[in-house]
N, C-alpha and C positions, 0 to 999 in steps of 0.2 A: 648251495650245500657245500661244493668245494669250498668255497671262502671263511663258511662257519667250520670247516674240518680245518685248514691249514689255522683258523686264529685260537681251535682248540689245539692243533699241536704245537704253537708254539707260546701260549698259554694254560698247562694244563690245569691250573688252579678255575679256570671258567668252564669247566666243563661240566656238567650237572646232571644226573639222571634221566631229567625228561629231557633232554637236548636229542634232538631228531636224528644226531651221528650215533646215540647209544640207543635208537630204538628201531625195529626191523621193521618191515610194514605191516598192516594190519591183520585181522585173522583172516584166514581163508575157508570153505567150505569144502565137507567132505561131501557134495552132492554129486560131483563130478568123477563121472571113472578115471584111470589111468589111460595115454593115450600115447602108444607107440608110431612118433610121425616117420613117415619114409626117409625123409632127408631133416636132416639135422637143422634147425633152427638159429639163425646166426641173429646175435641182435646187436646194435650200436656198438656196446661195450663203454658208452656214456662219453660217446665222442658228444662234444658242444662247439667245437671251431673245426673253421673248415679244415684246417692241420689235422688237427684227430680223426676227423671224417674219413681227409685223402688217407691216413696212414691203417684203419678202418678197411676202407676200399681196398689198399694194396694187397693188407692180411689175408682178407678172402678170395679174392682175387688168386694167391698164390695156393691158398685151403684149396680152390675146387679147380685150378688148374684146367681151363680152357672147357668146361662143363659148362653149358647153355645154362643161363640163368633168369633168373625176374626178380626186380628189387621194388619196393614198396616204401616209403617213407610219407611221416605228414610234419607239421610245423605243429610245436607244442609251445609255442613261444607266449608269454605272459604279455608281449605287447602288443598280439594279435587282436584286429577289433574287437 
């Protein structure tokens, strides 16, 4: 996705409608109530190298400021068996 976003910005003439950088994701359903979590929800922020990750980790890190924590992550990776 990053590499289709930088070759639409620095071709804007390629960039077309149904291209996946102009569309949000899918519908969602209103079956679900509203759901106020205790503690705020931290996600990636679309870290993909370990730089972004470590810089990721630091951010929060300094967000909850010595707060007992649990982190959770899995591999989404496309060249997983």
């Amino acid at each position: 996705m990053r590499e289709l976003e930088a070759i639409e910005e620095r071709s804007p003439e390629l960039r077309t409608p149904d291209s996946p950088t102009q569309k949000v994701g899918g519908s969602y359903s209103n079956d679900f109530a509203e759901v106020t979590h205790l503690e705020r929800l931290l996600s990636l922020d679309n870290a993909f190298t370990d730089e972004e990750l470590d810089g990721w980790a630091e951010r929060v890190g300094k967000e909850l400021a010595g707060r007992a924590t649990t982190s959770c992550a899995s591999s989404r990776s496309t060249a997983w068996p």
